[in-house]
Kinemage of the C-alpha trace (Angstrom):
@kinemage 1
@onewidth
@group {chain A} dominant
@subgroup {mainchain}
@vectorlist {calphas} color= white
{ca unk a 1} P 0.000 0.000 0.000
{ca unk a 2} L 1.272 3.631 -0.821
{ca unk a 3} L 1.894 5.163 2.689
{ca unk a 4} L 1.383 8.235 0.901
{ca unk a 5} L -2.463 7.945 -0.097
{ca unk a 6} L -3.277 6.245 2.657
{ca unk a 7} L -2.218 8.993 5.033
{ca unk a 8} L -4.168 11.345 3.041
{ca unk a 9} L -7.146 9.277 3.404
{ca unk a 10} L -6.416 9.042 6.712
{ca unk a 11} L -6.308 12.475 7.474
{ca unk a 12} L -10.128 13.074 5.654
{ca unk a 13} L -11.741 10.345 8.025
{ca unk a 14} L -9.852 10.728 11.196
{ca unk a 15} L -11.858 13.608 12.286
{ca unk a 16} L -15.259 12.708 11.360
{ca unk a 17} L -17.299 11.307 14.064
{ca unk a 18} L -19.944 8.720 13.256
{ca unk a 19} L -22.892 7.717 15.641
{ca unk a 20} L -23.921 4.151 14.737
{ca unk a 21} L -27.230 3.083 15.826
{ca unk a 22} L -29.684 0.375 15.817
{ca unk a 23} L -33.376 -0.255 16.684
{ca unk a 24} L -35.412 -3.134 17.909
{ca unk a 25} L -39.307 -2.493 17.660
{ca unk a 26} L -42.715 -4.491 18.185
{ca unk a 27} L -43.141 -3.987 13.973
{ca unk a 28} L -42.550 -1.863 11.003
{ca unk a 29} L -45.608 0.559 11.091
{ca unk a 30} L -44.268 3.810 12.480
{ca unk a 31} L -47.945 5.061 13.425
{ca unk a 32} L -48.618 1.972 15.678
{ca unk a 33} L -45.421 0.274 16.652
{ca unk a 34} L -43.079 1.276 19.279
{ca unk a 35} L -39.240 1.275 20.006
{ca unk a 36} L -39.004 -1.834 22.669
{ca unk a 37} L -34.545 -1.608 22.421
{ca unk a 38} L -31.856 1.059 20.585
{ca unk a 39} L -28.533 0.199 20.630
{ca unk a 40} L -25.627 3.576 19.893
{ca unk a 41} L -22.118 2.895 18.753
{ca unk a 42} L -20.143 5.861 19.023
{ca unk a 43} L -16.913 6.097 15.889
{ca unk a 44} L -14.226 8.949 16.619
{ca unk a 45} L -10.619 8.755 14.836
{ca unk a 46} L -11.640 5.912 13.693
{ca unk a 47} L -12.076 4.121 16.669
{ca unk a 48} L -14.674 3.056 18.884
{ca unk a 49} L -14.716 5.425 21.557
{ca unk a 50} L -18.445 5.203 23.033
{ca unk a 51} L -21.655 3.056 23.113
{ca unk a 52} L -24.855 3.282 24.715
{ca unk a 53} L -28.165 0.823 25.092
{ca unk a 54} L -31.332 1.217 25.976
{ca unk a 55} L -34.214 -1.070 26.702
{ca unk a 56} L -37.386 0.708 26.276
{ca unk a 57} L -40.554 -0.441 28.023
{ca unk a 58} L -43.120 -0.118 24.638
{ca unk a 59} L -46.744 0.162 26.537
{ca unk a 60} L -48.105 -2.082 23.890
{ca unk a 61} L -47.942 -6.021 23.754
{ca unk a 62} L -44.838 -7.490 22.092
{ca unk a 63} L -45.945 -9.721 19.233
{ca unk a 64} L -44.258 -13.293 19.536
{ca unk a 65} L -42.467 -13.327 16.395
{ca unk a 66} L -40.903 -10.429 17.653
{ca unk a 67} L -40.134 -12.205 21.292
{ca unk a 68} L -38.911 -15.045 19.361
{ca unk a 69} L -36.560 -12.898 17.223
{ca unk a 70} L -35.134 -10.699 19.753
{ca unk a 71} L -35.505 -12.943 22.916
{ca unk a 72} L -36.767 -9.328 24.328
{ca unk a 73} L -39.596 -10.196 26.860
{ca unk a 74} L -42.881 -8.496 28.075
{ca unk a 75} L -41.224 -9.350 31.514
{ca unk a 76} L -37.586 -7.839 30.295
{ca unk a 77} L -39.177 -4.579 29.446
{ca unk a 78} L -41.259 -4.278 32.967
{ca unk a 79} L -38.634 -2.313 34.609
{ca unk a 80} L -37.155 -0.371 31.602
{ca unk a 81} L -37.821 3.383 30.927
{ca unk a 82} L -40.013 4.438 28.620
{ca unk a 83} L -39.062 6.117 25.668
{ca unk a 84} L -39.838 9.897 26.972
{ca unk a 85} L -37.754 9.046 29.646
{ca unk a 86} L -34.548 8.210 27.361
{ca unk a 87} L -35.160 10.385 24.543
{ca unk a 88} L -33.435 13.596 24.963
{ca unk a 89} L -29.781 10.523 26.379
{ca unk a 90} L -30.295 9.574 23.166
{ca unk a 91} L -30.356 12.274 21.070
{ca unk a 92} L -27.719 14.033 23.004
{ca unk a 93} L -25.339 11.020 22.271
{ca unk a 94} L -26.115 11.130 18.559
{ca unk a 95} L -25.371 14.692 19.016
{ca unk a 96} L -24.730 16.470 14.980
{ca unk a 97} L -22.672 12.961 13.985
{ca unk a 98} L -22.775 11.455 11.231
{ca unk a 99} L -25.780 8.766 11.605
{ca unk a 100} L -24.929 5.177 10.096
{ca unk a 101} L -27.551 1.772 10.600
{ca unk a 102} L -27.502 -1.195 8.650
{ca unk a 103} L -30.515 -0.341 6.951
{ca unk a 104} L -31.534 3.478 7.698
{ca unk a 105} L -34.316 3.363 5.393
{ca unk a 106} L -35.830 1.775 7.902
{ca unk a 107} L -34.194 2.772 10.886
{ca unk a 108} L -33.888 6.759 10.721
{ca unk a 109} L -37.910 7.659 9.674
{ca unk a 110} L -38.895 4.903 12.572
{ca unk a 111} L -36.578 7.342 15.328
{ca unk a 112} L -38.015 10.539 13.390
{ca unk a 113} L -41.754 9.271 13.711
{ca unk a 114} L -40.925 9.053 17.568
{ca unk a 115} L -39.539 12.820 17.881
{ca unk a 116} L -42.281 14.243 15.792
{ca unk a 117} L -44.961 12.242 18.488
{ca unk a 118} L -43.261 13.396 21.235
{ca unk a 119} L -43.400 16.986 19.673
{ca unk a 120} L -39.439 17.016 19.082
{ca unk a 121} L -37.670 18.126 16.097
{ca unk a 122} L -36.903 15.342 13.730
{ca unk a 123} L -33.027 14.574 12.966
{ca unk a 124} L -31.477 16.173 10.382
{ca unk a 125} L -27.868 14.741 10.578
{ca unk a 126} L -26.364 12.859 7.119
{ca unk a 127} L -26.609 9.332 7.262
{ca unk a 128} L -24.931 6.240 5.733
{ca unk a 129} L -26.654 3.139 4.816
{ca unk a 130} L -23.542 -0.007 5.513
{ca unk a 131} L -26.268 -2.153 3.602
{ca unk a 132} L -26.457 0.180 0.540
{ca unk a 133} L -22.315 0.771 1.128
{ca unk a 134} L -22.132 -3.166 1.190
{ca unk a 135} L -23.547 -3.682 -2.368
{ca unk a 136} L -21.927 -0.679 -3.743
{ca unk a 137} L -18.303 -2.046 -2.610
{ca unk a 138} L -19.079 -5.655 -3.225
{ca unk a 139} L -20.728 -6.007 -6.341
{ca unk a 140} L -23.040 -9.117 -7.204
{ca unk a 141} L -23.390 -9.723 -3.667
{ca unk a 142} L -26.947 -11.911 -3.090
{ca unk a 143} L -27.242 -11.402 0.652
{ca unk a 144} L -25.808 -8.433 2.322
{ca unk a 145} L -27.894 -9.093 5.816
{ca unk a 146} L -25.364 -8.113 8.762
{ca unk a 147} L -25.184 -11.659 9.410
{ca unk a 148} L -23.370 -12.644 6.531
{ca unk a 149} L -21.173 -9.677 6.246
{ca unk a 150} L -20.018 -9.928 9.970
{ca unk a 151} L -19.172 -13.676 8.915
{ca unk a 152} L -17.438 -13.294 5.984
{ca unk a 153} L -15.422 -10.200 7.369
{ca unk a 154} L -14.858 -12.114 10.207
{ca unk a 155} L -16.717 -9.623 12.809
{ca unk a 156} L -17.764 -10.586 15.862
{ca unk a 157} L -21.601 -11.037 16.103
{ca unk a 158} L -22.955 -12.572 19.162
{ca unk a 159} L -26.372 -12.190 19.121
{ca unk a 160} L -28.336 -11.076 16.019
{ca unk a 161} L -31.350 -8.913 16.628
{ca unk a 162} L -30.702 -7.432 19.536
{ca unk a 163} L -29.675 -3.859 19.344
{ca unk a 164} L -26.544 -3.530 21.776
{ca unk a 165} L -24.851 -5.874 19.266
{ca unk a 166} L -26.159 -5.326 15.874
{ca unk a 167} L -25.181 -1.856 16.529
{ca unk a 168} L -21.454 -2.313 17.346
{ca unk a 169} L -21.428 -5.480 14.709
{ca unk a 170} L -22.332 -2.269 12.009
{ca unk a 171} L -19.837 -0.269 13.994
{ca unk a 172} L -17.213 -2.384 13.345
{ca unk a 173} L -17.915 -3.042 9.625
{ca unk a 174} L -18.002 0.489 8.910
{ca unk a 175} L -14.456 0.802 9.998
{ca unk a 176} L -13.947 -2.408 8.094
{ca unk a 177} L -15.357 -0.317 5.142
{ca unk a 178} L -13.493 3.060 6.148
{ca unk a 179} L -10.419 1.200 5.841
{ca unk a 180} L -11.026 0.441 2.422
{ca unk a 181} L -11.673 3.479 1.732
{ca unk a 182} L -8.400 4.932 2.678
{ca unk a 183} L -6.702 1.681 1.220
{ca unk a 184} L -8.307 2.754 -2.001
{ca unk a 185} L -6.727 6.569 -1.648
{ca unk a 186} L -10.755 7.767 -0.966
{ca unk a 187} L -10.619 12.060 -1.548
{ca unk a 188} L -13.631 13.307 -1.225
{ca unk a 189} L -16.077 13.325 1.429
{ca unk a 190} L -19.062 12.648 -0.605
{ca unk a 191} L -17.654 9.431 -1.872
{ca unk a 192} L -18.487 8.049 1.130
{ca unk a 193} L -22.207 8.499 0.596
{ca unk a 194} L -22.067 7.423 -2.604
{ca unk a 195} L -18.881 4.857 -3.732
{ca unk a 196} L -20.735 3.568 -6.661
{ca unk a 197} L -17.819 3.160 -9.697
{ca unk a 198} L -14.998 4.387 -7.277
{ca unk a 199} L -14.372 1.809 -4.882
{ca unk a 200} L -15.372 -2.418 -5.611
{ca unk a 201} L -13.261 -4.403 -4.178
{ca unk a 202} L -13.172 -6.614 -7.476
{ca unk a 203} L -11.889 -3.796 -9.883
{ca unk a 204} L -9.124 -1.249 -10.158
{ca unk a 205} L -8.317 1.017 -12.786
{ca unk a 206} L -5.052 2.638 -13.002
{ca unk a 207} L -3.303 5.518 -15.348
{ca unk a 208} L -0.346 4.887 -17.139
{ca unk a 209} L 1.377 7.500 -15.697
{ca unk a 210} L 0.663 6.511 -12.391
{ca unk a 211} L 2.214 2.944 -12.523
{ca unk a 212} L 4.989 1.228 -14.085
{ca unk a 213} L 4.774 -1.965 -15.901
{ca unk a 214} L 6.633 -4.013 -12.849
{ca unk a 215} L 4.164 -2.625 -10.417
{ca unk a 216} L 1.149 -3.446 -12.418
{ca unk a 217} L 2.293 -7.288 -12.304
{ca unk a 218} L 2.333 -7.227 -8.940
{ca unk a 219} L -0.613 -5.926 -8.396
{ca unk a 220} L -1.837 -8.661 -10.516
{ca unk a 221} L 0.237 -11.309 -8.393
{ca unk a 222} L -1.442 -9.832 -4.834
{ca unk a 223} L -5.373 -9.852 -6.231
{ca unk a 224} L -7.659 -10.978 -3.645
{ca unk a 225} L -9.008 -14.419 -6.178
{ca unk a 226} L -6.786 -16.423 -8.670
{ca unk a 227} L -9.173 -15.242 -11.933
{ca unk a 228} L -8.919 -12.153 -13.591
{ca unk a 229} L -9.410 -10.056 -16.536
{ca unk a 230} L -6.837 -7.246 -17.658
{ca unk a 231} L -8.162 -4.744 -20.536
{ca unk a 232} L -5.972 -2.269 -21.606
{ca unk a 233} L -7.778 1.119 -23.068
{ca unk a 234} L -6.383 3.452 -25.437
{ca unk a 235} L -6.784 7.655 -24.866
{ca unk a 236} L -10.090 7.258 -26.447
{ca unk a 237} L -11.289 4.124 -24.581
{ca unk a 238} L -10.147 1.793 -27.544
{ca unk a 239} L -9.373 -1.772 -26.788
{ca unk a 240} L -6.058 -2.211 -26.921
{ca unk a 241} L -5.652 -5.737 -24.820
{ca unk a 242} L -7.649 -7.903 -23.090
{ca unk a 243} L -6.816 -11.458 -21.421
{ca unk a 244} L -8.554 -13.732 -18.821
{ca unk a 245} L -6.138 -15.593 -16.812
{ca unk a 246} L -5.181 -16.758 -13.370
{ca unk a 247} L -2.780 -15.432 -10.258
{ca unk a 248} L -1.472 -19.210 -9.675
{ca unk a 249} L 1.548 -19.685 -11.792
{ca unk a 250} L 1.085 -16.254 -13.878
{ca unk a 251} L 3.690 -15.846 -16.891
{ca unk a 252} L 5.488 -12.652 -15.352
{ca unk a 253} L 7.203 -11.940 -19.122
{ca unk a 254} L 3.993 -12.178 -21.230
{ca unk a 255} L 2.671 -9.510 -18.738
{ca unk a 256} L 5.380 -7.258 -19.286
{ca unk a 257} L 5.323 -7.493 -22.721
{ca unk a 258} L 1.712 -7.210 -23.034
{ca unk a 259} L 2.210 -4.153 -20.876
{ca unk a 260} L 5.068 -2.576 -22.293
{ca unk a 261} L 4.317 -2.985 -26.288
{ca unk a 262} L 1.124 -1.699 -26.483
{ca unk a 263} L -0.119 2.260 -26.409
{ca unk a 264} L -2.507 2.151 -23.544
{ca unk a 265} L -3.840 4.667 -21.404
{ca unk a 266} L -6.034 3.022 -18.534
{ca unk a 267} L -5.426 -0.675 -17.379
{ca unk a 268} L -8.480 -2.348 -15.440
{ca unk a 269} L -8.453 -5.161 -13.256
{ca unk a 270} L -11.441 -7.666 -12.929
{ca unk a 271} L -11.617 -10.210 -10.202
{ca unk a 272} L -13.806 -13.490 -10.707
{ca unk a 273} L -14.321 -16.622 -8.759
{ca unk a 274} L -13.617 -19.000 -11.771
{ca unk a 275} L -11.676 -18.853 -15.213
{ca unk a 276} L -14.446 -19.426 -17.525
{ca unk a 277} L -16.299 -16.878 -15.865
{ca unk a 278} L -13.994 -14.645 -16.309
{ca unk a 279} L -13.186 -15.677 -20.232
{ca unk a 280} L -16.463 -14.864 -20.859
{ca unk a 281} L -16.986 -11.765 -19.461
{ca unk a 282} L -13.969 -10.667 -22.339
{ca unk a 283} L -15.917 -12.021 -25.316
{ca unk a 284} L -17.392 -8.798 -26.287
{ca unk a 285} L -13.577 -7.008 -26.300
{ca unk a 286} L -12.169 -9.780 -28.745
{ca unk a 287} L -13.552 -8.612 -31.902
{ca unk a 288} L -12.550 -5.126 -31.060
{ca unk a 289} L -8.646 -6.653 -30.539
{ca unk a 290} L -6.023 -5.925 -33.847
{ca unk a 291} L -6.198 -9.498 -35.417
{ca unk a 292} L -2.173 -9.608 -33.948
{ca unk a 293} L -3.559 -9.090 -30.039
{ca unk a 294} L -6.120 -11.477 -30.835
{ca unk a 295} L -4.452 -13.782 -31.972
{ca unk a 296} L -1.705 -13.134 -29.050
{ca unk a 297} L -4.281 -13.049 -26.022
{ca unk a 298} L -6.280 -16.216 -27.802
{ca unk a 299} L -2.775 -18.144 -28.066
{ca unk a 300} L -1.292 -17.673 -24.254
{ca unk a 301} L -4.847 -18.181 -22.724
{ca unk a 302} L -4.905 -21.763 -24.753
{ca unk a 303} L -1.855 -22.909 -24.091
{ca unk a 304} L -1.819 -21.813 -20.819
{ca unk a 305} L -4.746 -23.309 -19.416
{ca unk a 306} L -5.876 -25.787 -22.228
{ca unk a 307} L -2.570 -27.467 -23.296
{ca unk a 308} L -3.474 -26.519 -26.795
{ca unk a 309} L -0.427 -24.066 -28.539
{ca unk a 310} L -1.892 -22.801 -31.261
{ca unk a 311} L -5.535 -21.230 -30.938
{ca unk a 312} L -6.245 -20.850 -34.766
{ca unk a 313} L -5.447 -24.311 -35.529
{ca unk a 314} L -7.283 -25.755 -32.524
{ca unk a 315} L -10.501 -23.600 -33.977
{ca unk a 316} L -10.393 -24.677 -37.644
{ca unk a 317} L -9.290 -28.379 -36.589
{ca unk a 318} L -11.939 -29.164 -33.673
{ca unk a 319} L -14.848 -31.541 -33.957
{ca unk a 320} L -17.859 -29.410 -32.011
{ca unk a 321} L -20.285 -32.107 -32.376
{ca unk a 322} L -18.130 -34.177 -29.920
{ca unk a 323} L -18.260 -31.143 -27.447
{ca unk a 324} L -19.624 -31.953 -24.188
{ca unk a 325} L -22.628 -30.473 -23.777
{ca unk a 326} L -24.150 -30.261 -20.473
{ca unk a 327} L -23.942 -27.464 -17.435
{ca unk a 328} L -20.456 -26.355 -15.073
{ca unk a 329} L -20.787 -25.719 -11.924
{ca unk a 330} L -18.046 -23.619 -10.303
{ca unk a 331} L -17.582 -20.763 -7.394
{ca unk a 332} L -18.522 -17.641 -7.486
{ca unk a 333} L -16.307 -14.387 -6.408
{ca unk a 334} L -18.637 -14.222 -3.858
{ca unk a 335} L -18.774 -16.796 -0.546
{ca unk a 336} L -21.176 -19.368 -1.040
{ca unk a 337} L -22.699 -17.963 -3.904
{ca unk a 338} L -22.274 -20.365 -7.421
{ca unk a 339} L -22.442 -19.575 -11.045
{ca unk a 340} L -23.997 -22.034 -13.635
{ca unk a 341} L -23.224 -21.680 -16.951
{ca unk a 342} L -24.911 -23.571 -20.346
{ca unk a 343} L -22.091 -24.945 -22.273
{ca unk a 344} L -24.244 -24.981 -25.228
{ca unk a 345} L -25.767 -21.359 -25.177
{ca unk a 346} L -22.952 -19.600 -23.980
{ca unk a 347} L -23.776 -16.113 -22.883
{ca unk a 348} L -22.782 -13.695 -20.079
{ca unk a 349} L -26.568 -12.816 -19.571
{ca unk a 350} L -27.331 -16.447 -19.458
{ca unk a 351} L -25.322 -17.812 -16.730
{ca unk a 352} L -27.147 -17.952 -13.452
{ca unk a 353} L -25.823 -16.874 -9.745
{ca unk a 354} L -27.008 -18.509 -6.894
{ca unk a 355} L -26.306 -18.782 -3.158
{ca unk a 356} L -26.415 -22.820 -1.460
{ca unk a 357} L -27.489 -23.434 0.845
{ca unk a 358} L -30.816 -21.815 -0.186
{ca unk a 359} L -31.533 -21.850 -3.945
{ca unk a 360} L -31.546 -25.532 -5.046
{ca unk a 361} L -34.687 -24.536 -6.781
{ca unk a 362} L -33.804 -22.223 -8.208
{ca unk a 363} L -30.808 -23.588 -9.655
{ca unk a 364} L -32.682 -27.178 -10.489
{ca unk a 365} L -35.365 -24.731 -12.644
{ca unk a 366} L -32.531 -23.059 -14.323
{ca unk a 367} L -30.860 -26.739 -15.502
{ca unk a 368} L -34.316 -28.215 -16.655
{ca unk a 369} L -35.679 -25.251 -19.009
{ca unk a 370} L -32.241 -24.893 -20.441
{ca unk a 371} L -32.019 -28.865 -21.564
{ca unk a 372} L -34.932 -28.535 -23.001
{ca unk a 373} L -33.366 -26.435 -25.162
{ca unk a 374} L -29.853 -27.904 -26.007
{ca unk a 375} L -31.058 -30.503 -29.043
{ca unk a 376} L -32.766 -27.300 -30.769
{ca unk a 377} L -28.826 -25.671 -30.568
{ca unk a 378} L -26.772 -25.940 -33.546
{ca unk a 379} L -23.150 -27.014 -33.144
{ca unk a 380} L -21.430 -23.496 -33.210
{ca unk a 381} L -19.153 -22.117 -36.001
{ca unk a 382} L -15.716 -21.183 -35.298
{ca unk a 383} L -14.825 -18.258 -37.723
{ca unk a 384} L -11.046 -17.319 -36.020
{ca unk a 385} L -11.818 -15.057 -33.406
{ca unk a 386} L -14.867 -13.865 -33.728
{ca unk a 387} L -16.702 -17.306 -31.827
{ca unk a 388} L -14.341 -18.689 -29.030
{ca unk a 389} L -16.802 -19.258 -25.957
{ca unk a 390} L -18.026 -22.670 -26.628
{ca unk a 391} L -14.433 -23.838 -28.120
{ca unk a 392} L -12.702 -22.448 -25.032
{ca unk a 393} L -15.404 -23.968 -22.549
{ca unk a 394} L -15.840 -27.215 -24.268
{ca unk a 395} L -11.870 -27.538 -24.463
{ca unk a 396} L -11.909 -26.804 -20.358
{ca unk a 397} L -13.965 -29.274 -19.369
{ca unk a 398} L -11.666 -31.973 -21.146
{ca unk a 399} L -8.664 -30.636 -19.621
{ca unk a 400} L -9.428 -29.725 -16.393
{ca unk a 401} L -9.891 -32.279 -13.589
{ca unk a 402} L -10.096 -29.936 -9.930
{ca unk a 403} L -12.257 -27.476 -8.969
{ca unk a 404} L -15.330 -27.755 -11.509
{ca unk a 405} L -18.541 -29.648 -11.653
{ca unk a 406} L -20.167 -30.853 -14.516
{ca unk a 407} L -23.436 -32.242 -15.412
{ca unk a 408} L -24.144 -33.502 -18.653
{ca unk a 409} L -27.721 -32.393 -19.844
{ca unk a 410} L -29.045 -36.063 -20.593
{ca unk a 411} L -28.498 -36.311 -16.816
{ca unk a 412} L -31.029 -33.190 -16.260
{ca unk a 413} L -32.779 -34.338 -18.334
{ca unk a 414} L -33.825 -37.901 -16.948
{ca unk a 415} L -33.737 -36.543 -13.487
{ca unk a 416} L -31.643 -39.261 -11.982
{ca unk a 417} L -29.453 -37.176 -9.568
{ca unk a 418} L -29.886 -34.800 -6.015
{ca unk a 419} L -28.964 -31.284 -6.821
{ca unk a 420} L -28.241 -31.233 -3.342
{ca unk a 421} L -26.222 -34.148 -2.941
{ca unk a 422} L -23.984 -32.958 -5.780
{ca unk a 423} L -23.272 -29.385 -4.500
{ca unk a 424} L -22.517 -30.783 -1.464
{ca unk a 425} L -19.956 -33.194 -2.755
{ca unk a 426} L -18.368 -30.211 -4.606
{ca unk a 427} L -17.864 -28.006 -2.222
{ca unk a 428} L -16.380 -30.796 0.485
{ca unk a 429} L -14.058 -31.420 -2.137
{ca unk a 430} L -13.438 -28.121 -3.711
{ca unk a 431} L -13.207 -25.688 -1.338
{ca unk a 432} L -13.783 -21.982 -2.443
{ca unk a 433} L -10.139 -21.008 -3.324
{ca unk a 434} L -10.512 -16.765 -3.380
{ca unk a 435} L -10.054 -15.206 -0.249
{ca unk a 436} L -12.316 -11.995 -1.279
{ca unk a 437} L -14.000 -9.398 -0.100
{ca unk a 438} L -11.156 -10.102 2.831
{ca unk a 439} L -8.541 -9.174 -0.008
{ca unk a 440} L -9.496 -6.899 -3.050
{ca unk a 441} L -7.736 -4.806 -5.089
């Protein structure tokens, strides 16, 4: 990391002060419902430096779904203040910070409808939303629930739905999250609210002038997952080079003469969970390659990865109707999320993410309309460049052994397997190898 920018992103968070904040309630109508726990997580210097909790004593029954989710009692509540007792503690703590709940759409109008019953002016601090921050910074994320972020980041989260600790649990992902920010050389303020394009963890773009062609191979070497994509864009945002590949092994010398040879502007990293994945996310730069890069990126990605030395040759000379045609399997970027893709109609749009456990369905519905489909397919033509997915996926299956899982569509087809059974075979036996969001670029 460049001490550098990180100090200077240090210096434009250190002295903001955030007031993180959580509420438990008997439901989500703000006219009806009442506040029954609030939990306050106080962020200075980027530290924790304060935290508050309240259990509020709501004068209305507590449904039992909400008993059952927050283990917060009728009999719990007894003794507690009620709200107009605690209000002014509370807003006093919040003081003109910078408000920040896992979900303020929710959270922030609930605490406003309470001030404007109790005849009290409503808040008007900023606020940031870690569950809107979450998807902005982790693209394709399918559950961002503080849950599952505190578990993959490896946060501390002892008991969900109650406020003391979903507070500091968001407390201590913002920082996880402000971090990043400074990591990623953050200069303005506002980017905080809104990070969109600016700061995913799974892509970097960097200026010629800013890096050298050594230090953009290492960044390569450090990413966060073992598949990538590198495009290289002219002045004008002309393709210049583009290659899927993977950190394990990388060819240090093709990199540096990739880099070096060609008149690029902006280079942009892509992380992805899985090489084919990330091949196909490239197809619609290949056509825009000079035949020579083409040719160039199409050669080193075959022999590379498919034992094959000569990518023309391999297209003009292989037999598609032998091609395996059937469904892969393989990880995602994301933990415990999959992708499926068709080996038959290959398309970016047409692969399907899904999370397991929890969308065997889903993912079962996916495999059966697309078979139904595959004998209607024609067997692809391979003009050069211009048609590579199938080729490229077809020749993967045959030459790769680890980390994949295939299903051949007769077997959807007939039915004659567990979706369940399967996933869970591939996963006890090929672990998830990325280590990401944990490490980014």
């Amino acid at each position: 990391m460049n001490s550098k920018k990180a100090a200077s992103g240090r210096d434009l968070l250190k002295n903001m002060t955030f007031c993180v904040f959580d509420l438990e309630t008997t439901g989500g109508n703000q006219q009806s419902d009442k506040i029954i726990e609030i939990g306050l997580v106080k962020i200075s210097n980027l530290e924790v430096v304060d935290q508050k909790d309240f259990l509020i004593k709501p004068e209305i029954p507590i449904p039992d779904f909400i008993q059952r989710l927050t283990s917060i009692t009728p009999k719990k509540t007894a003794k507690a203040p009620i709200i107009e007792d605690v209000i002014d503690e509370i807003v006093a703590f919040m003081s003109d910070s910078i408000l920040v709940a896992h979900n303020t759409s929710f959270d922030v109008p609930f605490f406003n409808s309470v001030l404007n019953r109790l005849g009290k002016s409503k808040l008007d601090n900023k606020t940031i939303c870690t569950n809107l921050m979450t998807k902005y910074l982790i693209p394709g994320l399918m559950n961002s629930n503080l849950n599952y972020m505190s578990n993959i980041f490896g946060i501390g989260h002892q008991r969900a739905h109650r406020a003391k600790d979903d507070a500091y649990a968001t407390a201590l992902l913002l920082l996880r999250y402000l971090n990043i920010f400074i990591e990623k050389d953050i200069k303005k303020i506002n980017h905080l609210y809104y990070p969109k394009n600016r700061y995913e963890l799974d892509r970097a773009s960097f200026k010629k002038n800013e890096i050298s062609p050594s230090k953009l191979v290492e960044r390569i070497k450090s990413l966060g997952s073992d598949s990538f994509t590198l495009i290289l864009k002219g002045e004008q945002g002309e393709i210049e080079f583009v290659v899927a590949d993977t950190v394990k092994n990388l060819t240090e010398s093709f990199y540096l003469d990739v880099i070096k040879d060609n008149k690029w502007q902006t280079a942009t990293i892509n992380l992805f969970g899985n090489l084919p994945e990330a091949f196909i996310s490239i197809r619609p730069y290949l056509t825009k390659l000079s035949k020579t890069n083409s040719t160039k990126a199409m050669d080193y990605v075959f022999k590379r990865h498919l034992g094959h030395d000569n990518f023309t040759l391999t297209a003009k000379t292989y037999d598609h109707t032998e091609s395996k045609k059937g469904f892969l399997i393989l990880h995602h970027l994301v933990p415990e999320q999959f992708v499926a893709i068709n080996l038959v109609n290959v398309s970016a749009k047409d692969k399907l993410i899904f999370r397991y456990p929890g969308h065997e369905k889903k993912i079962w519905q996916y495999l059966k309309a697309r078979a139904k489909t595959v004998s209607k397919k024609k067997a692809p033509v391979i003009a050069g460049r211009d048609e590579v997915l199938e080729l490229f996926l077809s020749l993967y299956v045959e030459n790769t052994d680890a980390g994949i899982m295939f299903i051949d569509t007769n077997e959807v087809k007939a039915g004659n397997f567990d979706i369940d059974e399967l996933l869970c075979d591939y996963i006890s036996n090929s672990p998830n190898p990325n280590d990401y969001p944990r490490s980014y670029i």
